[in-house]
C-alpha positions in Angstrom: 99.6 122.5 -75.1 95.8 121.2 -76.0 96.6 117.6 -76.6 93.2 117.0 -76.6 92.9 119.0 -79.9 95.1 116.2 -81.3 92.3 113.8 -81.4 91.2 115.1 -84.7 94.6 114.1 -85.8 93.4 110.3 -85.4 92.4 110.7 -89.3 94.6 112.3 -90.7 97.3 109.5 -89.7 95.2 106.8 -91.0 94.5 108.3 -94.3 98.1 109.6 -94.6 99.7 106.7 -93.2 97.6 103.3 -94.1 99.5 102.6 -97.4 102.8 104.6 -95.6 106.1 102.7 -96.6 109.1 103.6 -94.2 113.1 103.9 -94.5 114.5 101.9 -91.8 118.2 101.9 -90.6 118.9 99.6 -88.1 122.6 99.3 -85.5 122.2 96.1 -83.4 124.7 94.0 -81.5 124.3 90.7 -79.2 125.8 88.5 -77.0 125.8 86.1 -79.0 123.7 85.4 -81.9 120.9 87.1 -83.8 119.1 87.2 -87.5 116.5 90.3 -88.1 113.5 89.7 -90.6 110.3 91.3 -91.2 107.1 90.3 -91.4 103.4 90.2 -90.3 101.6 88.9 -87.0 101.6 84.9 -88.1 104.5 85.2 -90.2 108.1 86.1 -91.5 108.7 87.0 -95.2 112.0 88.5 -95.3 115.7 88.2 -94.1 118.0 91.5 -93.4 121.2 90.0 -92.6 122.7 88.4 -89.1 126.0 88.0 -87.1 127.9 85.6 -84.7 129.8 87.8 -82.0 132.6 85.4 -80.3 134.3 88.6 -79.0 133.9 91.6 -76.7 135.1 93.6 -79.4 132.9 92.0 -82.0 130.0 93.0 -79.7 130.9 96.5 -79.3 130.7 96.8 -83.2 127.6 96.9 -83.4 126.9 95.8 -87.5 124.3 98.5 -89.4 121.5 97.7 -92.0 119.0 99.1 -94.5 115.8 98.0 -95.3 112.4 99.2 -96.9 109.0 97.9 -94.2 105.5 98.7 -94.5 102.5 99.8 -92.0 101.3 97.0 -90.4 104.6 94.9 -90.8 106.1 93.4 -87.6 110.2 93.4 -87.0 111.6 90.0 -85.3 115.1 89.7 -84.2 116.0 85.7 -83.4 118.8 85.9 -80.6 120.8 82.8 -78.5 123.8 83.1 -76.4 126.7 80.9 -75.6 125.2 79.7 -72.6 128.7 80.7 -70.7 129.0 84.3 -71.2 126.4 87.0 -70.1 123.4 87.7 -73.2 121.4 90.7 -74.0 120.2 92.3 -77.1 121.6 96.1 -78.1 119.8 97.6 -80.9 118.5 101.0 -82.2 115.9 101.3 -85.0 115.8 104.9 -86.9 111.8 104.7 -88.5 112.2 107.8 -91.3 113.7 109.5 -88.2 111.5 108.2 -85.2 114.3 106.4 -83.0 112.9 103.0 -81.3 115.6 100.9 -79.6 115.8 98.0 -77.2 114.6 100.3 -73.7 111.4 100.8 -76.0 108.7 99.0 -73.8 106.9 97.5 -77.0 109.0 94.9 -77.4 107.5 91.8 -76.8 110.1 88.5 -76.1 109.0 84.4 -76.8 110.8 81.6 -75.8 111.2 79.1 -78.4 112.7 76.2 -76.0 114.9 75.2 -78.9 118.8 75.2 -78.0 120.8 77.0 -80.5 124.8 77.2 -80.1 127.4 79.2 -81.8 127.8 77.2 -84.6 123.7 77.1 -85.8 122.4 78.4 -88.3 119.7 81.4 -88.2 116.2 80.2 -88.7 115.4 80.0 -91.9 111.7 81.7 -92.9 109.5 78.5 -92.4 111.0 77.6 -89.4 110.7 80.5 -87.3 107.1 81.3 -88.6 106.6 77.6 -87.3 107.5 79.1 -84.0 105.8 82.5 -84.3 102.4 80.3 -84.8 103.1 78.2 -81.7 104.0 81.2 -80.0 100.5 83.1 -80.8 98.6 80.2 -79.8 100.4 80.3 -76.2 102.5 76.8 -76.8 106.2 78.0 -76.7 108.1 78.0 -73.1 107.4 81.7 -72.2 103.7 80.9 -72.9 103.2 83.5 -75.5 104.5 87.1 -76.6 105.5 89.4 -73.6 107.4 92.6 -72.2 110.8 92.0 -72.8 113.1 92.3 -70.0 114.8 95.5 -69.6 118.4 95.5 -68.1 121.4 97.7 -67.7 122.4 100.9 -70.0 124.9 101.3 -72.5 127.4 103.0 -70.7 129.7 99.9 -69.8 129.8 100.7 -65.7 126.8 98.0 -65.3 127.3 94.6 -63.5 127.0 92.0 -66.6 128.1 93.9 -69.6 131.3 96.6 -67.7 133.2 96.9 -70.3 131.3 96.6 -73.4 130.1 100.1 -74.2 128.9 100.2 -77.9 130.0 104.1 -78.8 127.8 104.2 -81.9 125.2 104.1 -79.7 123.6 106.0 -76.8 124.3 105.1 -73.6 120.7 105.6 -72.7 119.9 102.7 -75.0 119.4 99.4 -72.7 120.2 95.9 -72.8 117.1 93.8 -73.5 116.6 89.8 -73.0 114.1 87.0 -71.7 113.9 85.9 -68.0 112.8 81.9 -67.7 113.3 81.7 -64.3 115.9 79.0 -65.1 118.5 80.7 -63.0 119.1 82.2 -59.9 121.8 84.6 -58.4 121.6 88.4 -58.9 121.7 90.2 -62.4 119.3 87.9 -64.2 118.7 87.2 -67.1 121.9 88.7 -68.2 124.3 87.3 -65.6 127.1 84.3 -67.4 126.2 80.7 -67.5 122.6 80.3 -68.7 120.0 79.1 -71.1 117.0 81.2 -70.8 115.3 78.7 -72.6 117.2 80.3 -76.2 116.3 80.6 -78.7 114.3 83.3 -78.0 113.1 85.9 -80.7 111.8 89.6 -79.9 109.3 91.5 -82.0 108.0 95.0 -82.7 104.5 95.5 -84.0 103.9 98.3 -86.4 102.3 100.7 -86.4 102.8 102.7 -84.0 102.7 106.7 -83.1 103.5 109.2 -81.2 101.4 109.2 -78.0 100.9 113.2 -76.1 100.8 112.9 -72.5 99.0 114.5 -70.4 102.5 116.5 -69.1 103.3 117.6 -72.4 105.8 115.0 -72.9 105.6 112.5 -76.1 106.4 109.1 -76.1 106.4 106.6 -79.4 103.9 103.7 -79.0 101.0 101.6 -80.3 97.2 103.2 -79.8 96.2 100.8 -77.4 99.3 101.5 -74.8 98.8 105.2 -75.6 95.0 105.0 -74.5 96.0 102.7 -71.4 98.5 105.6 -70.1 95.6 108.2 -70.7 97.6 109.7 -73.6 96.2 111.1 -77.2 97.4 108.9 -80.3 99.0 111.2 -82.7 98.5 108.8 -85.4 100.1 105.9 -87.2 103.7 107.0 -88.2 103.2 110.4 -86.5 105.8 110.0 -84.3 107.2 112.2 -81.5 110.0 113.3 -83.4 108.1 114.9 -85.9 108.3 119.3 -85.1 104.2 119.3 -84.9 103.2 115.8 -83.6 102.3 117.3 -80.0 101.5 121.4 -80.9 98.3 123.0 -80.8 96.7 122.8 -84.4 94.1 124.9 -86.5 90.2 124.2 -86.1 90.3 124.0 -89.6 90.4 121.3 -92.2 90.6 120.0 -95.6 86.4 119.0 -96.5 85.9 117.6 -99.9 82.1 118.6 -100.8 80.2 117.9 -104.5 84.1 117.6 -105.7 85.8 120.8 -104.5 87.9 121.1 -101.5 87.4 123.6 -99.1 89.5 125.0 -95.6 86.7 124.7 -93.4 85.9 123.7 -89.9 84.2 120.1 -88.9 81.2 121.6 -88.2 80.9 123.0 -91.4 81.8 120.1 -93.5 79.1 117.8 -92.0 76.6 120.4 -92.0 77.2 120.4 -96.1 77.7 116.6 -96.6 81.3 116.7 -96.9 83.9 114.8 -96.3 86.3 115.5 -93.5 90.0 114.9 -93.5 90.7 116.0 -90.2 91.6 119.3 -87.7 95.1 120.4 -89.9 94.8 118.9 -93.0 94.7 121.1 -96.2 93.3 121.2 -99.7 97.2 121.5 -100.5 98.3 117.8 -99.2 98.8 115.5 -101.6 97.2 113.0 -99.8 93.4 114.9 -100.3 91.8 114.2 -103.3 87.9 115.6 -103.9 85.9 113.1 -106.3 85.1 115.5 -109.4 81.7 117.0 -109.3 78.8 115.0 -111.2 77.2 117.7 -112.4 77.0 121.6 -112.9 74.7 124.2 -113.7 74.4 127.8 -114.5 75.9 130.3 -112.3 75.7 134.3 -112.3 79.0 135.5 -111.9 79.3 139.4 -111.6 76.2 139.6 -114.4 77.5 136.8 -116.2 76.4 133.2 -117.3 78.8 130.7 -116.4 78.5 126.5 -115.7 79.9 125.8 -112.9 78.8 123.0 -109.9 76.6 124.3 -107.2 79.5 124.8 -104.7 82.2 126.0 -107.0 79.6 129.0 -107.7 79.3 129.4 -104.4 82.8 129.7 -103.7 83.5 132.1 -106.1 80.5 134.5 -105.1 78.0 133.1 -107.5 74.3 132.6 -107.0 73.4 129.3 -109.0 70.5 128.2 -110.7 70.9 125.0 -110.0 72.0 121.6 -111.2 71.5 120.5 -114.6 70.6 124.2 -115.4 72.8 125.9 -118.6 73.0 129.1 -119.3 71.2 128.2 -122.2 67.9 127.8 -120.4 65.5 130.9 -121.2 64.9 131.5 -116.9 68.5 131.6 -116.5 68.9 135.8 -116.6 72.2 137.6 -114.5 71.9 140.7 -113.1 73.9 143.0 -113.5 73.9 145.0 -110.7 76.1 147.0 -108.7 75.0 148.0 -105.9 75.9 145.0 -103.4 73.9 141.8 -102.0 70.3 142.7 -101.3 67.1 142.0 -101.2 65.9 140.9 -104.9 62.4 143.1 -105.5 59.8 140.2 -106.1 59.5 141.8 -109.7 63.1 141.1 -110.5 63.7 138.1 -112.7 67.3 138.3 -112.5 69.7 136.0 -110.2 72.4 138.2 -107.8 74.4 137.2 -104.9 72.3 137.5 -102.4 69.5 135.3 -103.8 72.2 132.3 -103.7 73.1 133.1 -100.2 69.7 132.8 -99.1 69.6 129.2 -100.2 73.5 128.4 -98.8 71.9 126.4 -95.3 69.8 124.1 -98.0 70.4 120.2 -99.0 72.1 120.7 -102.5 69.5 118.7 -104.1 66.4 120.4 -103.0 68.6 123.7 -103.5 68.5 123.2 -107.1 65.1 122.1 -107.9 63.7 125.3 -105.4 65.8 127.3 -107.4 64.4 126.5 -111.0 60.8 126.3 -110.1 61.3 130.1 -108.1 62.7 131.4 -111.0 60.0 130.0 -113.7 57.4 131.3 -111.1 59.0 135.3 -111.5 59.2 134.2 -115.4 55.4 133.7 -115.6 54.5 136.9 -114.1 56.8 139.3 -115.5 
């Protein structure tokens, strides 16, 4: 496959995506309780919506919402249980078509310590950023963010939840909770009759990408996890579902150089100065934009005069005279010959093609100045 091509990609997914803002449609169900808001690392800043399930059937309809996050945001889903029952979270995220559910092993779980029954209200915004602070710091029962525990699939045949099969989603998708250690017996922490020190809030940190494993395969995830498993981060937002995320891509790039974008390879655009957008980008994406050039001079274009910047003449088969030269200037002459790039006779005065392409390898600046003082020297002795 040549992952390892896909490093160049790292770029491309930062410029593309930095600012990216994504569609995201979420199904979730629990047993019992839950609110979902957005936010960033220390914070919350927006509600989505919530439900109290009192019923098997009200937790096999799993409810559905819409909402509009940014890279960088972080998802939070608040959750209790009865306490009597068994409790585990259900959800599946769809991320402009990447698919992130509750088996994803990004999910981080914090214990609040703060008991919550059927009848409470969802946190409100101030008070569960009270707890996401605490929990940062380390001062929350759990001690902090981490993994969430990962339990039984949706299929309904598993121990604590046998008959509540949610059909709208997979049955791969699995059950997610908190373990406190509060309680003992087997199927913990889902198993009926405990407080697993609820309520106890999940989150999802954005962004993330898809990371191309060494076996081919592709799994969504943050940079650092993918670097940990010894993958190659496809780049923020670039997620696995995506046709090309994982294929083999061009050498070539987009390279914005003196204002003009050119296909080229990496090599090539440092080599000129350029700026490099990464292996598989092209002048075409939107997201590429070449700062105009400063500049332009006078350019011999098939025998004629025409003022142009250094590169764009030589991108059209030009041989310039430099910058600031016009075609004004009384050294500026074009040649009009036909006869194909040669050697120009040391009592030719004229500029052709392959005089410019003598001077390609040189720094643009010293290009310009070695090309008006040449040409005055021919001037004087002609």
């Amino acid at each position: 496959m040549g992952i390892f091509k896909k490093m160049g990609l790292l770029s491309i997914g930062f410029i593309a995506q930095s600012a990216f803002a994504w569609n995201v449609s979420v199904q979730l169900t629990a047993d019992n309780v839950y609110g979902i808001y957005t936010g960033d690392a220390t914070s919350v800043t927006a509600y989505h919506g919530g439900t109290v399930n009192t019923s098997a059937q009200d937790i096999r309809d799993a409810e559905s919402y819409n909402f509009v996050m940014n890279n960088g945001d972080v998802i939070y889903v608040a959750t209790w249980s009865d306490d009597d029952t068994s409790q585990g979270l259900l959800a599946e995220f769809n991320i402009d078509g990447a698919i992130l559910t509750t088996s994803h092993t990004d999910w981080e779980v914090m214990a609040t310590g703060i008991d919550l029954d059927l009848g409470s209200a969802e946190p409100t915004l101030a008070e569960l950023s009270a707890q996401i602070v605490l929990a940062n710091a380390g001062n929350v029962p759990s001690g902090g963010w981490i993994p969430s525990f990962i339990g039984e699939a949706n299929d309904g045949s598993g121990p604590n939840f046998p008959t509540l099969e949610v059909t709208t989603m997979a049955q791969t998708v699995n059950w997610a909770w908190y373990d406190s250690g509060n309680c003992t017996g087997t199927g913990q922490p889902f198993a009926p009759g405990c407080n697993h020190d609820e309520y106890i809030v999940f989150r999802l940190v954005l962004p993330l990408g898809g990371c191309c494993l060494p076996d081919d395969g592709c799994q969504n995830t943050s940079q650092t996890n993918c670097d940990q498993i010894g993958g190659i981060y496809a780049g923020d937002g670039v997620f696995c579902e995506l046709p090309d995320t994982c294929s083999e891509e061009p050498d070539t790039g987009a390279c914005c150089i003196d204002g003009v974008c050119y296909d080229i390879n990496e090599e090539k655009c440092i080599d000129e100065d350029g700026t490099w957008y990464g292996i598989g980008s092209a002048c075409t994406d939107t997201d590429v934009e070449c700062e105009p050039e400063p500049e332009t001079g006078a350019c011999c274009l098939d025998g004629d005069c025409v003022e142009m910047g250094v590169q764009e003449c030589w991108k059209n088969g030009g041989a310039s005279y430099g910058t600031l030269s016009t075609c004004q200037d009384d050294w500026v002459e074009c040649c009009d010959d036909d006869s194909g790039p040669q050697e120009v006779p040391s009592d030719k005065s004229c500029a052709s093609l392959d005089f410019s392409r003598r001077g390609v390898g040189l720094p643009l600046g010293f290009l310009g100045i070695f090309g008006l003082l040449a040409l005055r020297r021919r001037k004087s002795q002609v």
